[in-house]
N, C-alpha and C positions, 0 to 999 in steps of 0.2 A: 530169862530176864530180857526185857525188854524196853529202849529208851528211845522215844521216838514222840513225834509231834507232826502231824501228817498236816493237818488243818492250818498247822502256822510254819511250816516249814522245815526245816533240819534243825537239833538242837545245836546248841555250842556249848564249849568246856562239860560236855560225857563225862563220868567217872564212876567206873565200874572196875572192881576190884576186891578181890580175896575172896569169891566168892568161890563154892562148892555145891558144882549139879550132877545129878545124878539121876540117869532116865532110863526106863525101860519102855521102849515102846514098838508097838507090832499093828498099830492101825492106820498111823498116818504118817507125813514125812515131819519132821524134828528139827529146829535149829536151837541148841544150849543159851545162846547169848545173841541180841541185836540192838544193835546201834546207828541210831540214824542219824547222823551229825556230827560234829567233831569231836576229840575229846583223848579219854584215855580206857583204855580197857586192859589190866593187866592182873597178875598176878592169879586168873583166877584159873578153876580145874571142872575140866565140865566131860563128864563120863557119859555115852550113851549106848544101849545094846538097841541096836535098831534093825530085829528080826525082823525082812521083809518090806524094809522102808526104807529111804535115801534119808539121810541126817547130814547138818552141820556144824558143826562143834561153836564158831562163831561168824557173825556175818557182822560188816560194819559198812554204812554205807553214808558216802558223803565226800571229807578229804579232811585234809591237816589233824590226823589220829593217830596214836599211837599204840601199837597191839604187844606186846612183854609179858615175857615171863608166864605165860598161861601156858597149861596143861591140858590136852584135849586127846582124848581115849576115844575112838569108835569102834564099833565090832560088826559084824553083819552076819547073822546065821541064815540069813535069806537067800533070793533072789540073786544072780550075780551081774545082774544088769542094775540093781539099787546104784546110787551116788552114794559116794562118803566122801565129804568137805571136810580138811580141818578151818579152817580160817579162811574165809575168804572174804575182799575189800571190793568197793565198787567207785571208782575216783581216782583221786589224787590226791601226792603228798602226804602219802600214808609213812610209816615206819613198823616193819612189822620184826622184831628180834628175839632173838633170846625165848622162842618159843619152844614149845617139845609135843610135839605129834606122834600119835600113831594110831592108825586105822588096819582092820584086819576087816574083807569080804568084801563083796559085791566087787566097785570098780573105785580106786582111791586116786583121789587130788587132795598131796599134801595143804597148799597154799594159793588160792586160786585169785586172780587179778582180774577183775571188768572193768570195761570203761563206763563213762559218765560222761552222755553226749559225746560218746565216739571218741575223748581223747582221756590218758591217762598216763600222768607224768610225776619226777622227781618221788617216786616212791624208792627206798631203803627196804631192802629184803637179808636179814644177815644174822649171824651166826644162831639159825634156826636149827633145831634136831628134829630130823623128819623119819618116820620108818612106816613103812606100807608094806600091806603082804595082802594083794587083790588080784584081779581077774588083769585088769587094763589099769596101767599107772601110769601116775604123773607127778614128778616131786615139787614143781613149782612152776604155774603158769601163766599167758594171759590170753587171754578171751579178745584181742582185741591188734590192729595193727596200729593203732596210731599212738604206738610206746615211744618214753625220751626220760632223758635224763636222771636215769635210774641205775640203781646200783644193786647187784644182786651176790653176795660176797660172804664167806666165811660159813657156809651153810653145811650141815653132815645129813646127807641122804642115804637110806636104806633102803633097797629098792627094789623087792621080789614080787613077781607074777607072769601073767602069760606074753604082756606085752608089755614095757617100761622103756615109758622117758625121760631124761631127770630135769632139763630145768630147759620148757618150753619159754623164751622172755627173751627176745632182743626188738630193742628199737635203735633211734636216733640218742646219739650221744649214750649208750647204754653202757655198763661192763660188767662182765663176770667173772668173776676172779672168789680165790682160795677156796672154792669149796672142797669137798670130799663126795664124791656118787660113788656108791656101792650099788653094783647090778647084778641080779640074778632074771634069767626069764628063759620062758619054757618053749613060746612062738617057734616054726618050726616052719611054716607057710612061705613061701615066696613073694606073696604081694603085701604082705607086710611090714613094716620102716619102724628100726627104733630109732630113736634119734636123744641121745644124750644131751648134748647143748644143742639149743638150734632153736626154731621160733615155728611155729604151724603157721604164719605169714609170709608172703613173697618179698616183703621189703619196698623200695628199697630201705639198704642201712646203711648210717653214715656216722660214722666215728666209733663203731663200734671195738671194743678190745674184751678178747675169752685169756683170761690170766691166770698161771700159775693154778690150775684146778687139776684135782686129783681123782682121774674115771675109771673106775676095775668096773670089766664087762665077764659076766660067766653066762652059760646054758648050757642048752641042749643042743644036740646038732642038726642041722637044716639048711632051708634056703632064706631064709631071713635077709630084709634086706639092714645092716646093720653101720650105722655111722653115728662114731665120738663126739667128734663135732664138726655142725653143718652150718654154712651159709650163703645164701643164695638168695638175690634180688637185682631185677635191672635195674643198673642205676649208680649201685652200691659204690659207696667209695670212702677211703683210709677206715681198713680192716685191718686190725692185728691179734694175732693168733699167736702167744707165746709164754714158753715157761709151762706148759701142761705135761702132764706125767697122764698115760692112758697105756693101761695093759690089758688085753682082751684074753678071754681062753676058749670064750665062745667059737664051737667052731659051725664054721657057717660060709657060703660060697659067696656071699657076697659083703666082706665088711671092711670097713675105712675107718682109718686115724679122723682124718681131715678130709671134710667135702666142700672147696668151696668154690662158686664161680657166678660171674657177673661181677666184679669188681674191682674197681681201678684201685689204683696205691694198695695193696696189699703184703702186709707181712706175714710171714709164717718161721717162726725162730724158733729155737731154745729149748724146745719140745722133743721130751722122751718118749718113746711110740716103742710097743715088743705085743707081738699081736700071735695068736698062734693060730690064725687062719686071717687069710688078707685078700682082697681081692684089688684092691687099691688101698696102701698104706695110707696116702697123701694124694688125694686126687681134686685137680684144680684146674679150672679150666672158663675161654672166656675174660680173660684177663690183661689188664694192661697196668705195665711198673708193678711187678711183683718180684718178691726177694725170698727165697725159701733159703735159711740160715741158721748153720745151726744147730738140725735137729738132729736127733738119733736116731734110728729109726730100726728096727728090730726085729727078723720073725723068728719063730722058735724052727728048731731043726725038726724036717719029718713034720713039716705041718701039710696038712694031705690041701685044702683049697692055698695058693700060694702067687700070688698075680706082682706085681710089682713096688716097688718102695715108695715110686713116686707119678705120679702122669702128670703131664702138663699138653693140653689141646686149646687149638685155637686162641692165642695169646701172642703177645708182643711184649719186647721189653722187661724181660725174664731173665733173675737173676739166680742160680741154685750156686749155694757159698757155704765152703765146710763142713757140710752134714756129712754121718753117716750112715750109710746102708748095707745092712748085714743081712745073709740066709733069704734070699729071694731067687725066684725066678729070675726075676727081670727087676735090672739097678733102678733105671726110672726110664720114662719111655714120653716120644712127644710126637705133636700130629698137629699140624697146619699151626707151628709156629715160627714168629717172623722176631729174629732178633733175640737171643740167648746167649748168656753169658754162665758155665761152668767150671767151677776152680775152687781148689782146695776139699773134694770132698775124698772121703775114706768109701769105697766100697769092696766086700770081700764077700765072699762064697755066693758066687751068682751061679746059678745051675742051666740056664736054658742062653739068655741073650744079655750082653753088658750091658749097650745099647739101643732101641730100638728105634725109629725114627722114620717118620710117614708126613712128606712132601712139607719139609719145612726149612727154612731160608737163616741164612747169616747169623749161626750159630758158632760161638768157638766153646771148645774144652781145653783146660792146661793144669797142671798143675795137681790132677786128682790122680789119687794109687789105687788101683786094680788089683785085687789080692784072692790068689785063689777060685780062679772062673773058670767053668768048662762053656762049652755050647758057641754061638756066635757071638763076636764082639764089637760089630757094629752092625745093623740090620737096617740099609736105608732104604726108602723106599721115592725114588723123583725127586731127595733133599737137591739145595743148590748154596753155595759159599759155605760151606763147613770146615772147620779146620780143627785141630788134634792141636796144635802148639802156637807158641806165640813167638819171637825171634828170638834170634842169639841178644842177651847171655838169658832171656827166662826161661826157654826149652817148652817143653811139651807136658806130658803125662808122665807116671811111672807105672811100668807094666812089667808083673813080676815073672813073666814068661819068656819077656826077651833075653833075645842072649849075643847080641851086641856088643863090643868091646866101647874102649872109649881110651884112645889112643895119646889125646893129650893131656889126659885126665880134670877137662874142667865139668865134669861131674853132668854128661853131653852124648850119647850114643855114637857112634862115628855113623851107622845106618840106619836109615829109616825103621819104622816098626809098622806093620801090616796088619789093615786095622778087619779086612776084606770090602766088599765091594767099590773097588778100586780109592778105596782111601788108605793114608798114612798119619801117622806121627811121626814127621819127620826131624824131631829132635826128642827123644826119650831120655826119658831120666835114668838115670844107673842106678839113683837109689830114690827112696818114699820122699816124698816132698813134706818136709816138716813145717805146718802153719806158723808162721812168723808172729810175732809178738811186738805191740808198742808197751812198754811197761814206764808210768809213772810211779816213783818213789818218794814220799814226804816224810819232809823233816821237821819238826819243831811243833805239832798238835800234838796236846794232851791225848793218854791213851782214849781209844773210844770216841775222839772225836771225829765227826760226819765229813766228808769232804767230797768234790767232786771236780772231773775232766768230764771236757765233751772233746772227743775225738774222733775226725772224720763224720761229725754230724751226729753221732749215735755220745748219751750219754752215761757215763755208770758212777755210783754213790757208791763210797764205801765208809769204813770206819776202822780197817785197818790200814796200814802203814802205807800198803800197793792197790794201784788198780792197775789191769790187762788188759790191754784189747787186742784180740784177733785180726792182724791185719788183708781185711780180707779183697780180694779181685787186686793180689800183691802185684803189681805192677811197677817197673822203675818211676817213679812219680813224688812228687809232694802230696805230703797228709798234712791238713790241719788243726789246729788244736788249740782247746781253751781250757786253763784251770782258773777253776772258780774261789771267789773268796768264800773268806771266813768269817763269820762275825767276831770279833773280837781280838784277831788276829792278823800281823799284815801279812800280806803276800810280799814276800822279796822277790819269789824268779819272775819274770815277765810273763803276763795274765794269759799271754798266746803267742803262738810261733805254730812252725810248718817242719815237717819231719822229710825224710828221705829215704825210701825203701830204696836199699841196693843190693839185695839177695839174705841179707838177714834181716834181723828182729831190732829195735831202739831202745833205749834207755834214758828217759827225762828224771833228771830229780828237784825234786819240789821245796821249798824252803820255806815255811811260815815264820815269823816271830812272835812269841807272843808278849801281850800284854806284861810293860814293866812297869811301876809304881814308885815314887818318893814323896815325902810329905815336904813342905814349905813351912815355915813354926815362925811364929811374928812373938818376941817381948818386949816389952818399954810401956805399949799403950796401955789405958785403961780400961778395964773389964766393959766391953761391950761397945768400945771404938771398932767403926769400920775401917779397913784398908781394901787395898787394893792391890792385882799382879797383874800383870798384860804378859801373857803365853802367845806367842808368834802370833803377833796383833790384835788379839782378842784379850777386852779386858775382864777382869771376873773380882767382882767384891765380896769379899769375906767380913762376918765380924766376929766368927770365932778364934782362937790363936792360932788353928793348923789347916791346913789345906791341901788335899793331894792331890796330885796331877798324874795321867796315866797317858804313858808313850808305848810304842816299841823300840824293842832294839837297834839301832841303824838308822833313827830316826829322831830328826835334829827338832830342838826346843829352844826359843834364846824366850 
């Protein structure tokens, strides 16, 4: 099928729908459905067996279109260098959802993006069902670098062959958030990259955020070079990486959670990472005002490739906060950086080096537990101003090795702890450093109602009773804090105030009112005389007999 107008231009308002194709074909290349203009193309079901040909399911080309609900089947008993397209758009301001693909042979691209004149923007890519089982894959991509403001989200990928990548697509202002990638591949080579999120473009990229996405990586074992999600661009700047869930089983000597570098303001949070071959958990680098917070970070035990939790090279203004790092060689490790802040993270069963560290400046560590290490526990190489602790009363590290008394028991090593190459922590903790807590508690919302604090800049929504936040680079200091209203409801405690870390955790509670109600009821006058009431200086005329006025609790009405 085919809707197009070459000689006058791009159609507009397209509408193609409920159709049923069904092709066999072995002479030439194949496309099910095309659309040249704007419009709609949905619901329809277009089957192809394309022995020996490159096919694609739908092309649409132009912008402001809508692709749903269509069903598109490819097969290839050919060639394994054939294409199989399901969908692909050539433009802008596409929408393409609620699709269901699946391609078997040759080389498969779930959902493929070009541009139009080079630029291709505000396209919607979401809660697609893709599954491919080819040679070289690709679950969703673009053909082009000059992407923006696009959203790529809620999408479930199945993703088997020799090589698979699942969602090549970031630009400017982009995000990718809640999908599901299922990966299987067979790649065994050393010079070749799978790259789960990431972009086949150098960037740069600027506002981008990878959320809350769900990556299971399996194969075969090899040299593969294998990374979750990547990003990389001079230039790049406010990147956030957070909320992702990525388990690997792949074993293979070269693979990463997290690759990213070249980029200023960056986040990296919340992220669960259990990898059962690592070469770099978290590898980041290139970086200035970075925060790694957070994460978990995972390898399985007896994983034979086994390299570190985390690296940090060449960077400034590096904060690592609360994460943890289990079953590694090496905790995390850093090299030509200027200015690092370490505190509140869990690390245990490191087998080779806690520490590692190669010619890098004004770095402190406090407050992080050490549990279960053999091998070296700081390895520096030419560092300069580094420190193990912060003053009396916040102390140091906790290191479950030492054996230190603590004389006046304020919870303070009375001796230094030996870190080797002529370093100390020279206030050790006796016991684990328990991350401290701000807890906000409200009172008076309906159950299920949404609410929100922003504290110390960072915000969270909930809809139950509490929110918590992690008080994290716990220092004796003031935190600030705002709780936000409510529609409908007043706020009593005061909208904002400032906290006080003094070795523990806070407690604010919250007090909304809500909406109270009484009617005003007029008799005497005649059916359909107007009156009047002035409520704290506003007046409001009535000409029915009753009128109700809606206050809060604690809140004066004359």
């Amino acid at each position: 099928i085919e809707a197009s107008q070459f000689s006058g231009g791009p159609l507009n308002n397209i509408s193609i729908t409920g159709n049923t194709i069904i092709e066999n074909q072995t002479a030439s290349d194949y496309v099910g459905i095309v659309s040249f203009g704007s419009g709609n193309v949905s619901n329809n079901v277009v089957t192809i067996n394309a022995s020996k040909v490159s096919a694609s399911g739908i092309f649409a080309f132009g912008q402001n279109t809508t692709l749903s609900g269509n069903t598109v089947n490819i097969t290839n008993g050919g060639s394994n260098s054939n294409q199989l397209l399901g969908i692909q758009t050539t433009g802008s301001n596409y929408t393409v959802s609620n699709n269901l693909i699946n391609l078997s042979g040759g080389n498969g691209i779930g959902i493929g993006l070009q541009a139009y004149k080079n630029k291709m923007n505000s396209n919607k890519i979401s809660d697609n069902t893709i599954s491919i089982s080819s040679v070289q894959v690709i679950g969703i991509s673009a053909s082009v670098s000059e992407l923006g403001n696009s959203a790529i989200s809620g999408n479930s990928l199945t993703l088997n062959g020799t090589l698979c990548s699942g969602i090549m697509f970031l630009g400017n202002n982009d995000s990718v958030s809640n999908n599901v990638i299922s990966v299987h591949q067979t790649d065994t080579s050393g010079s070749d990259s799978s790259i789960i999120i990431g972009s086949t473009f150098g960037g740069p990229f600027i506002n981008v955020a990878i959320t809350n996405n769900i990556i299971d990586v399996s194969g075969s074992t090899g040299n593969l070079q294998l990374k979750a999600i990547e990003v990389s661009g001079t230039g790049s700047n406010n990147v956030t990486v957070s909320g992702n869930f990525i388990h690997t089983t792949q074993i293979t000597k070269q693979a990463m959670a997290v690759d990213i570098q070249n980029v200023n303001n960056l986040i990296v949070s919340d992220n669960q990472i259990t990898m059962s071959s690592v070469y770099e958990a978290i590898f980041v680098g290139l970086l200035s005002n970075a925060v790694l917070q957070g994460n978990a970070v995972n390898a399985f035990h007896g994983t034979p490739f086994n390299g570190a939790g985390a690296e940090i090279y060449s960077s400034s203004s590096v904060q690592i906060l609360n994460n943890s790092f289990s079953n590694f060689n090496i905790s995390f490790s850093t090299n030509l950086v200027n200015g690092l802040i370490a505190a509140g993270n869990y690390v245990q069963n490191i087998s080779q080096y806690i520490l590692w560290s190669d010619t890098d400046s004004n770095m402190v560590f406090y407050h992080n537990n050490f549990i279960n290490y053999t091998g070296v526990i700081y390895n520096a190489i030419g560092d300069t101003n580094v420190t193990f602790n912060l003053s009396m009363p916040l102390g140091g590290n906790y290191w479950d090795n030492y054996k230190g008394t603590d004389g006046n028991g304020d919870g303070i090593g009375d001796t230094p702890f030996s870190l080797g190459s002529g370093y100390y922590d020279y206030l050790p903790l006796m016991k684990e450093w328990s991350r401290p807590k701000a807890v906000f508690t409200e009172t008076g919302l309906y159950s299920g109602t949404t609410w929100s604090v922003t504290f110390n800049g960072h915000t969270k929504t909930s809809s139950s009773s509490t929110i918590a936040f992690d008080i994290l680079n716990a220092t004796y200091q003031m935190y600030s804090y705002n709780i936000h209203s409510v529609s409908g409801f007043r706020l009593v405690t005061a909208s904002s105030g400032t906290q006080s870390y003094t070795g523990n955790g806070s407690q604010t509670n919250v007090q909304y009112n809500p909406p109270l109600t009484f009617t005003l009821k007029e008799t005497g006058l005649p059916s359909g005389t107007s009156w009047t009431v002035i409520i704290n200086g506003t007046t409001h005329t009535i000409t029915g007999n009753n009128y109700t006025v809606t206050g809060y609790d604690g809140t004066a009405l004359s």
